[in-house]
N, C-alpha and C positions, 0 to 999 in steps of 0.2 A: 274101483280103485282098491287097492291093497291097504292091510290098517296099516304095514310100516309107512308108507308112502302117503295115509293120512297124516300120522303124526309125524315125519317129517317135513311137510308143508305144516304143520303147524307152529312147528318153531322154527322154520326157516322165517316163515313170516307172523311170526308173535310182535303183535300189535303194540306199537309203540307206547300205550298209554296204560301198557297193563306190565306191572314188574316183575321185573324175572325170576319169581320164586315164586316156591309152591313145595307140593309134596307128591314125591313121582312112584307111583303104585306100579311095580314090576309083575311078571307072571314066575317071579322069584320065591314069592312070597315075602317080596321087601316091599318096604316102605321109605323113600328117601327123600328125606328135606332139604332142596337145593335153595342156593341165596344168586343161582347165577346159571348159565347154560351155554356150550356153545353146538350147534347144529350141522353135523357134515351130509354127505351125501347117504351115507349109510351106516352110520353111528351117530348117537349122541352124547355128550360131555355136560355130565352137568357137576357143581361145587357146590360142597354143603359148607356150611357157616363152623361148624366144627368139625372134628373128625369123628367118626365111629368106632366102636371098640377093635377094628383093627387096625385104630390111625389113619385109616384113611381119608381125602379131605375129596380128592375126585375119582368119578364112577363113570366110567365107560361101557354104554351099552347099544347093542343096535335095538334098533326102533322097532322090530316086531316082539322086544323085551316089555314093551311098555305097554301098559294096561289102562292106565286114567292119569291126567294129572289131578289135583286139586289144589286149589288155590286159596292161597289164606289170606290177600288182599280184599277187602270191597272194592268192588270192581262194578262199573258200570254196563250192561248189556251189550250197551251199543256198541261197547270199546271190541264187541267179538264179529261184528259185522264185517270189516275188512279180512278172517277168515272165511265166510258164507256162511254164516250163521246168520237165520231169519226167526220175524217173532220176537215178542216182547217180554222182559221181565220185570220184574217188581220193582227195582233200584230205588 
């Protein structure tokens, strides 16, 4: 599988029990903290809670832009199972 095509299953199906923010690490050398997302076939939209110093409030990027998300919720392991994630963590 291709990584665009991982991380677009990934927020196509972003698990209902884990909220839709995080901070989305580009191969831009950005770093963006979204409060929201939405998922297309070959781009993703995500909304930050403020804007950036060029006022902007949403980022459009295609998915082989994306590097990592990270996530600044506690979040439980299990909640990443319905992606195929196996193995256990600490919670």
């Amino acid at each position: 599988m291709e990584p665009n095509t991982n991380w677009r299953q990934c927020f196509q199906k972003w698990p209902k029990d884990v909220p839709p923010r995080g901070v989305l690490v580009t191969n831009y050398d950005e770093q963006i903290p979204f409060e929201g997302f939405m998922a297309g076939d070959t781009m993703l939209l995500v909304e930050r809670k403020t804007p950036d110093t060029a006022g902007a409030r949403k980022v459009l990027l295609p998915y082989d832009h994306v590097l990592a998300v990270k996530l600044v919720d506690v979040v439980r392991g299990k909640s990443f199972e319905e992606l195929g994630f196996v193995g256990k963590l600490k919670d």
